[in-house]
C-alpha positions in Angstrom: 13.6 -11.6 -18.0 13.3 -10.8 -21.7 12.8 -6.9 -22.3 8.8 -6.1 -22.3 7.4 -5.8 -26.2 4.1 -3.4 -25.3 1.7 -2.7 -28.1 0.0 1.4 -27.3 -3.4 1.0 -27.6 -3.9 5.2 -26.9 -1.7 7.5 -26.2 -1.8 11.0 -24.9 0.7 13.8 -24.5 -0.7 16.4 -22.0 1.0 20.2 -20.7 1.4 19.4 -16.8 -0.4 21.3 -14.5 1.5 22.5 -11.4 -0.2 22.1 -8.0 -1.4 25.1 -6.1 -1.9 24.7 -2.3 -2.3 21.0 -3.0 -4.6 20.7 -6.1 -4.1 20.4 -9.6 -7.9 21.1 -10.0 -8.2 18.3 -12.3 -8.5 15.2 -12.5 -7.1 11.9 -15.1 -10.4 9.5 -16.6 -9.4 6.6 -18.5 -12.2 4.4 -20.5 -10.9 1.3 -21.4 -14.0 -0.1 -23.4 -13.5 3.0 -25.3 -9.9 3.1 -25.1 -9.8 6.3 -24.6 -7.9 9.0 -22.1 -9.2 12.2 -21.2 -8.6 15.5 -18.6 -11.6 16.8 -16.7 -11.8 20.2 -14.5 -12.6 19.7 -10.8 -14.1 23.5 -10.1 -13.6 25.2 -6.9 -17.0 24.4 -5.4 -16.1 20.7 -5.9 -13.3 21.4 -3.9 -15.1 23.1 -1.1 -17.6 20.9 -1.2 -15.8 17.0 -1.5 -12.1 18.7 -0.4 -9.9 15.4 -2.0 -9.0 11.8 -1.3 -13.0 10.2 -0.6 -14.4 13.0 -1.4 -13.0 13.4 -5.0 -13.5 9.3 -5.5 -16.8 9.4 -3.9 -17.9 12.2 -6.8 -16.0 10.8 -9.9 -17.8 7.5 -9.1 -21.6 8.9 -8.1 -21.4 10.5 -11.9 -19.9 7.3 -13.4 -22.4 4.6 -12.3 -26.2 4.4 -11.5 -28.6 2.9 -8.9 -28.5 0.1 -10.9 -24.8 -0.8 -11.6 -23.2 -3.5 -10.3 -19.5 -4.1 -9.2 -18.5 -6.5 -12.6 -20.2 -4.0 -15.0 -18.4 -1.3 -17.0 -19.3 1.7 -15.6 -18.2 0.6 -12.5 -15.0 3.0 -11.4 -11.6 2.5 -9.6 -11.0 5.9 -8.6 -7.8 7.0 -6.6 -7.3 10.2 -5.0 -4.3 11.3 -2.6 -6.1 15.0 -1.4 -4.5 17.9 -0.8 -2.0 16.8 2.1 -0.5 13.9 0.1 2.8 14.1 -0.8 4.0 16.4 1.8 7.3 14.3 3.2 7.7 16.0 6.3 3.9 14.2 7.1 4.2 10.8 8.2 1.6 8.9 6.3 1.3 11.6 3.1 2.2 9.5 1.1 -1.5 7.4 1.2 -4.4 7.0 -1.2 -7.8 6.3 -1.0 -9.3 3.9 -3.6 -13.1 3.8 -4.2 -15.6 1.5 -6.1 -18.2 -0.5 -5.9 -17.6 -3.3 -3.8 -18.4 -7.2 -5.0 -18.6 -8.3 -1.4 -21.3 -5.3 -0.7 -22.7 -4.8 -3.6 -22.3 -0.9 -2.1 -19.7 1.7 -2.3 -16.2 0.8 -0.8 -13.2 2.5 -0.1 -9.9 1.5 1.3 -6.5 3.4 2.4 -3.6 2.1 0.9 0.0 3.6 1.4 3.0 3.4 -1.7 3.5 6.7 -3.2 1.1 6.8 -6.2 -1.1 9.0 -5.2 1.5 11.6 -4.7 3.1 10.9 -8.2 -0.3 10.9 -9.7 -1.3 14.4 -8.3 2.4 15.6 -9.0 2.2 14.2 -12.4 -0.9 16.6 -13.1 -3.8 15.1 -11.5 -6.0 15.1 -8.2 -7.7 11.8 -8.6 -7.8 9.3 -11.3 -11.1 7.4 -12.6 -10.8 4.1 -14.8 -14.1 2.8 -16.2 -14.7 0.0 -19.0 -13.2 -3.2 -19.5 -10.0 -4.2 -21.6 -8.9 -7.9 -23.1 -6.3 -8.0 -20.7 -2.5 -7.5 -20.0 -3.2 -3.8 -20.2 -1.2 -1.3 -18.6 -2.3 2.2 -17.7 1.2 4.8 -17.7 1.2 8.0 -16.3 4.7 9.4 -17.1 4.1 13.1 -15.2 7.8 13.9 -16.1 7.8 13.5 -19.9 3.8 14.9 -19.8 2.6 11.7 -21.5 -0.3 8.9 -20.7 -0.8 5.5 -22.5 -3.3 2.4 -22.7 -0.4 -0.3 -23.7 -0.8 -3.7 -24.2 2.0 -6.0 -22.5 1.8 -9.5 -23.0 4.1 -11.9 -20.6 3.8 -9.9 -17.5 4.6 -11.5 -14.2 1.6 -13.1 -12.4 3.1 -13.2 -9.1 2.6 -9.0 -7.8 5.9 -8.9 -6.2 7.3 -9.9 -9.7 5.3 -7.8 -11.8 5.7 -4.6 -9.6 9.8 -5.2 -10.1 9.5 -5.6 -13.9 7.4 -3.2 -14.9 9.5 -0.2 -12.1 12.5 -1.4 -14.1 11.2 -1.3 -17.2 9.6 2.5 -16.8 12.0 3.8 -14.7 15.1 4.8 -17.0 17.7 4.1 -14.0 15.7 6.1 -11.2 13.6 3.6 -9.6 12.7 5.2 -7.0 10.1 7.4 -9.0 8.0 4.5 -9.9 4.7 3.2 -8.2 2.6 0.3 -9.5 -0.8 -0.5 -8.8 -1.8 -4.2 -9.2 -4.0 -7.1 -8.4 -2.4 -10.1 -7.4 -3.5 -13.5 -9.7 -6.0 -14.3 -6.5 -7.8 -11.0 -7.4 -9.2 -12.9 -10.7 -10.5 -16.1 -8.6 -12.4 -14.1 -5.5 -14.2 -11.4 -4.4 -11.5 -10.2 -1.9 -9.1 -9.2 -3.9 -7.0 -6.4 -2.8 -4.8 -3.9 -4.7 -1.0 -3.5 -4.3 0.4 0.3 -4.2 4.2 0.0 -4.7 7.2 2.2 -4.1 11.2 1.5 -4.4 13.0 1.0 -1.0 16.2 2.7 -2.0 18.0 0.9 1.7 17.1 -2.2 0.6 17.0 -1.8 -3.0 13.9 -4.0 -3.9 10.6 -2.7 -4.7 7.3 -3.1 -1.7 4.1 -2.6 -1.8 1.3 -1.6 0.5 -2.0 -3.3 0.4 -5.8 -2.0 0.1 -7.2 -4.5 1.3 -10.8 -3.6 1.8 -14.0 -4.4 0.4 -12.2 -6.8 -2.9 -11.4 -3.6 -5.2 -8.6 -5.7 -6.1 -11.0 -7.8 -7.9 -12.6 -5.0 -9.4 -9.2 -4.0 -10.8 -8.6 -7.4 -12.6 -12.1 -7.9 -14.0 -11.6 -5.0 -15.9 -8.8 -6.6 -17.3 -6.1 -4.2 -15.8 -2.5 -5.6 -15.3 -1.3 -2.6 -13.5 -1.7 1.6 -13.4 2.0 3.2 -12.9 3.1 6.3 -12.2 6.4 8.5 -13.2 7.4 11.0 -11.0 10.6 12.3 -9.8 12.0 14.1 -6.5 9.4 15.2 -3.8 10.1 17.9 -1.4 7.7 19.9 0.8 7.6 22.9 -1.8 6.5 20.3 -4.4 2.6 21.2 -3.3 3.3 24.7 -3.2 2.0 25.5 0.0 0.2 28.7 1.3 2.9 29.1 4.0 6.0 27.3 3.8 7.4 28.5 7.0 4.3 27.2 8.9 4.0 23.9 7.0 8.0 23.2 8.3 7.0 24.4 12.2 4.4 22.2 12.2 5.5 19.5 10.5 8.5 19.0 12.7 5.8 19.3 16.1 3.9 16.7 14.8 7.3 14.2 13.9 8.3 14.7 17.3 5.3 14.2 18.8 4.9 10.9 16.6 8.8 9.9 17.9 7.7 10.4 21.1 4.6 8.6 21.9 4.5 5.8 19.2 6.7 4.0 21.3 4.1 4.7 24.3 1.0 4.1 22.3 0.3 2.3 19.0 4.0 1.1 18.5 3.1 1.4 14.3 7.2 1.9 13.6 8.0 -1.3 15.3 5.1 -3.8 14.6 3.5 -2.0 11.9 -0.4 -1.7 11.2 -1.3 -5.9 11.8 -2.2 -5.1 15.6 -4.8 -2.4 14.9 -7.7 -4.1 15.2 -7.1 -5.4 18.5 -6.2 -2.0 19.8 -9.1 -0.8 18.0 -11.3 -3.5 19.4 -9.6 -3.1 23.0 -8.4 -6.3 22.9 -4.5 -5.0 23.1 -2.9 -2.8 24.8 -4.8 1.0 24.1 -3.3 4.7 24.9 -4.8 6.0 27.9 -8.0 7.7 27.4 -7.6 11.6 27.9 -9.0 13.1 31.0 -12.9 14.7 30.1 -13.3 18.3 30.5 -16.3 17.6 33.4 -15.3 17.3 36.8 -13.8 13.5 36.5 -14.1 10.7 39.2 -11.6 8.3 38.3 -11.6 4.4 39.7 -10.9 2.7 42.1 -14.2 4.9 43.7 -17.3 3.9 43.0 -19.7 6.3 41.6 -23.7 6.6 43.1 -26.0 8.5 40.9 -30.2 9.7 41.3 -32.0 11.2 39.0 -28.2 12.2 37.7 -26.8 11.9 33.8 -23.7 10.1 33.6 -21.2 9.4 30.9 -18.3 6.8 30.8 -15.3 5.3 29.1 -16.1 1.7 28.8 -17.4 -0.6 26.8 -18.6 -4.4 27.1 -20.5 -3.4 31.1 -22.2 -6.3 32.1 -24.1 -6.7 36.0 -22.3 -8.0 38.8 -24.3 -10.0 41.1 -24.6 -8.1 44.3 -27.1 -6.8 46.7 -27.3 -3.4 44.6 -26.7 -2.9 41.1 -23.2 -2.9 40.3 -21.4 -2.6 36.7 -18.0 -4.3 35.6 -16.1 -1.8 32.9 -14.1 -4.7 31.5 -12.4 -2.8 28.9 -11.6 0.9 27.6 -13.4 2.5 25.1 -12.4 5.3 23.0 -16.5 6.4 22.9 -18.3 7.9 25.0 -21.9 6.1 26.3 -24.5 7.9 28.8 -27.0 6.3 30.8 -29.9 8.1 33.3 -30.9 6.6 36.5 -34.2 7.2 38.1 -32.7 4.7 41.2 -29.6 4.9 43.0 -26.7 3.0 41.0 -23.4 2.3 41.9 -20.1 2.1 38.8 -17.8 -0.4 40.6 -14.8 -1.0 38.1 -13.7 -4.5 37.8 -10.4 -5.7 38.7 -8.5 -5.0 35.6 -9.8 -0.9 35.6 -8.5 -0.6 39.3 -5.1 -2.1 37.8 -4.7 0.7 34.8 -6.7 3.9 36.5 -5.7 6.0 33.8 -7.7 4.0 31.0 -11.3 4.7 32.2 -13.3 7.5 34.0 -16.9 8.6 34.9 -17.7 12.5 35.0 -21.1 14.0 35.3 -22.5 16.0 32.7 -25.7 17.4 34.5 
């Protein structure tokens, strides 16, 4: 491809911030009706209060819109936040964001968690959370360079429709050789032609030197992104390391972060299996559809299957979800699948819990205790 010609629309040169315990206590707004870039102070009772990621989105956009804004009009915000946490290697999963706006499938507020490493560079750069309001022509790029303390509103004509494409041209054109400290945020060209458009957060797989991207997928803030006429936001940063948020206790931060790796090596495998299939079964595990860890024992006195439980005038709670009556000369209950909630029911008459065939087969993945 031809090198980029970009036109800077605004351009700001900024003193970076360092991060203490996590938090820049500040946060990046960018008006592109106005075309304008400016720093705001998040104060420490913001902090108590809202504590990062959601939190900070959910505040940046409650004092950007109104009651009466709607998802296409100006005011309406993409805010990004990574909280406090993000960033810290030794974490799986630190590396997330959460994006926030107003949905166009709702017509409410949305927010979705999205992985790539922007949110790190973006609070590394000098910045908890990021707010973009307005509306631009088009082919406009938002640039966060945290390394050489400078942000621009350009104006690159020619981009790559295609995300994959435009996420690889735009990390080689901002990187200066280290591709690796380069995250894009796009919309793909379907964001522009539906309400379910989704955002892509990018980072540079140095193993198989190509650039990926994870995917927010929820509630179409994708096609908030390209309505505003956004291209792509992209963030500089350079190496991370646990010491990079400046933790209270470094020492404590390293002891637990190697508990919690080990118990993550350890029961994946057992449990979600996320390292080998990824995040696409979820839902079914979610919904209990799949295969779903075993529910932990309840602090009450348990009675586990296959024995049926008898209650009077008793208060009982359960795993299981999806109970339906089984035809029989007293009333009997089928726990067709696990829950991971927690129902109660009180009987004036005597009931018996009978678990269906499948709950006698996998004992561990229901129980009924007594809680009166």
């Amino acid at each position: 491809m031809t090198p980029l010609k970009s036109t800077t629309r605004k351009a700001l040169t900024y003193q970076r911030r360092d991060v203490d315990k996590g938090y820049t206590n500040q946060y990046l707004d960018v008006d592109l009706s106005a075309g304008t870039i400016a720093i705001g102070p998040i104060e420490e009772k913001i902090k108590k209060i809202f504590t990062g990621g959601k939190g900070f989105d959910l505040w940046l956009l409650w004092n950007a819109v109104s009651g009466e804004s709607k998802w296409n009009d100006p005011e309406n915000a993409v805010c990004i936040s990574s909280g406090p946490m993000g960033g810290t290697p030794a974490y799986p999963g630190s590396g997330k964001s959460i994006v926030t706006s107003i949905s166009p499938l709702t017509g409410s507020v949305i927010d979705s968690n999205v992985g790539g490493y922007f949110g790190p560079y973006l609070k590394f750069s000098g910045f908890d959370a990021l707010r973009v309001t307005g509306k631009a022509a088009g082919d406009t790029v938002v640039y966060i360079d945290g390394i050489e303390e400078k942000i621009e509103i350009l104006q690159i004509p020619g981009l790559p429709e295609d995300a994959y494409a435009l996420s690889d041209v735009l990390t080689d054109h901002f990187s200066k050789g280290k591709k690796v400290g380069i995250s894009v945020v796009s919309a793909g060209p379907g964001a522009a032609n539906t309400l379910i458009g989704c955002l892509n957060f990018s980072w540079y797989d140095n193993a198989r030197k190509r650039v990926r991207y994870k995917q927010a997928g929820r509630g179409g803030i994708g096609t908030v992104f390209a309505d505003k006429g956004l291209k792509a936001v992209v963030a500089r940063w350079e190496q991370v390391s646990l010491k990079t948020n400046n933790p209270a206790d470094l020492e404590a931060l390293r002891t637990v972060a190697k508990c919690h790796s080990k118990e993550i090596v350890a029961l994946d495998p057992k449990q979600n299996e996320m390292a080998r299939i990824g995040t696409i079964h979820l839902v079914p595990i979610s919904t209990a559809a799949g295969k779903a860890a075993p529910w932990p024992a309840p602090t009450e006195s348990r009675i586990s299957c296959p024995t049926p439980v008898s209650t009077k005038d008793r208060k009982f709670s359960w795993t299981g979800r999806n109970m339906k009556p089984l035809p029989a000369a007293v009333p009997t209950w089928e726990f067709s699948t696990p829950s991971r909630s927690w129902n109660s029911i009180s009987t004036a008459t005597p009931t018996v819990w009978t678990p269906s065939a499948s709950a006698r087969a996998s004992p561990s993945s229901w129980s009924v205790s007594s809680v009166d």
